[in-house]
C-alpha positions, 0 to 999 in steps of 0.5 A, spaced: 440 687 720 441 694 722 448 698 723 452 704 722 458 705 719 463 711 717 467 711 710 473 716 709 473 718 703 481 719 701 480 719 693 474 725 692 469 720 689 464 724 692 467 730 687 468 735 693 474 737 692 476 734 698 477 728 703 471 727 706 467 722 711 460 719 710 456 716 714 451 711 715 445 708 717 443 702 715 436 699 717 434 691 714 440 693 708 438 700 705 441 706 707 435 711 711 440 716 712 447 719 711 450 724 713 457 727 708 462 731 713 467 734 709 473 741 712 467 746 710 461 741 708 455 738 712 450 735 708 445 730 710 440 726 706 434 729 709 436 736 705 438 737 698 445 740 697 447 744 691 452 740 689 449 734 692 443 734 689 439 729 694 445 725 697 442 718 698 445 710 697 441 706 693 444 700 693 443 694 698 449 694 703 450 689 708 457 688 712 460 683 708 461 688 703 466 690 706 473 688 707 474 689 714 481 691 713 479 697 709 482 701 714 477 707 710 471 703 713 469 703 720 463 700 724 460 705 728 456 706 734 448 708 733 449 714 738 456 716 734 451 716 729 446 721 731 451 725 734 453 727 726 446 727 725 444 732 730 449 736 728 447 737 720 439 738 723 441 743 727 443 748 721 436 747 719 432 747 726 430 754 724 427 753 718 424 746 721 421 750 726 419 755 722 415 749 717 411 747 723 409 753 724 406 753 717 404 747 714 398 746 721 396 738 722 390 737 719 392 742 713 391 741 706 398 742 702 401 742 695 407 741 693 413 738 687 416 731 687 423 733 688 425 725 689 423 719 690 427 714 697 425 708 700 421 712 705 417 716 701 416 721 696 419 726 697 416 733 696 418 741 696 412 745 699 416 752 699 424 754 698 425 751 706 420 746 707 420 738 706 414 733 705 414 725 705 408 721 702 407 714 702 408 712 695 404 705 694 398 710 697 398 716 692 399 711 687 392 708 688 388 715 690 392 719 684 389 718 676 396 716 674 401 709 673 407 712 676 409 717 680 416 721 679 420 728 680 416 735 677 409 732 679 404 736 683 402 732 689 396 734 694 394 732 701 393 733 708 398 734 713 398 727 718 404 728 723 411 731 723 417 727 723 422 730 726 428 726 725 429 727 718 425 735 719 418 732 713 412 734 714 409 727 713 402 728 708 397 723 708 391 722 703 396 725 697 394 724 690 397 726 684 395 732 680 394 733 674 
């Protein structure tokens, strides 16, 4: 099931120091992207934050988790959504465009595993720019039996995906 919701976060289980509101996009009960907004913060889970980190839930989520009259909790609208998260991307649209210019389809690139999410590998290839591997794939072309953070991973630059800002690689493998 798919869905977007929004939770006030009135207590600071964040440890922000203030009330925040995160919200969520949820496809077939993961979390694919979150967004944190805050009085002065906006973080999304497509950028590593620095009192953060990567700021992605894990857990399975589906509507029965929550009580519907949990006035924190509110289901939202898809469009509600992108609105929070266009606002996030477009403090980074800079560098993104910047990124592309750089790391050319086609291009044989390198870089560290930063963090691992349902999606992918997530890899640093310089200060401002993400990549995304296929983790089943890298695994059968890497000399390895597990892929983790502060390993070097090598490939070719497939495509962009501009909804999350990553240069998306194929053909990667550990290095060793």
């Amino acid at each position: 099931m798919n869905f977007y919701m929004q939770y006030t976060d009135t207590d600071d289980s964040f440890e922000i120091g203030q009330e925040c509101t995160v919200f969520y996009e949820i496809i077939n009960n993961y979390v694919e992207r979150q967004v944190l907004l805050a009085k002065d913060k906006l973080v999304g889970s497509n950028r590593k934050d620095k009192m953060l980190d990567y700021f992605l839930s894990e857990c399975s989520i589906t509507p029965d988790d929550f009580d519907i009259e949990d006035k924190n909790f509110k289901i939202i609208t898809k469009i509600e959504f992108e609105e929070i998260w266009d606002k996030h991307c477009n403090l980074y649209k800079e560098e993104w465009n910047y990124s592309k210019n750089k790391f050319k389809i086609g291009m044989e690139v390198k870089g560290e595993v930063e963090v691992i999410y349902p999606q992918g590998i997530i890899i640093k290839l310089n200060e401002t720019t993400l990549a995304i591997t296929d983790y089943d794939k890298c695994l059968r072309n890497s000399p390895v039996t597990s892929i983790y953070p502060n390993q070097y991973i090598s490939g070719k630059v497939k495509e962009y995906d501009e909804k999350n800002m990553w240069i998306v690689i194929e053909m990667s493998k550990v290095i060793i």
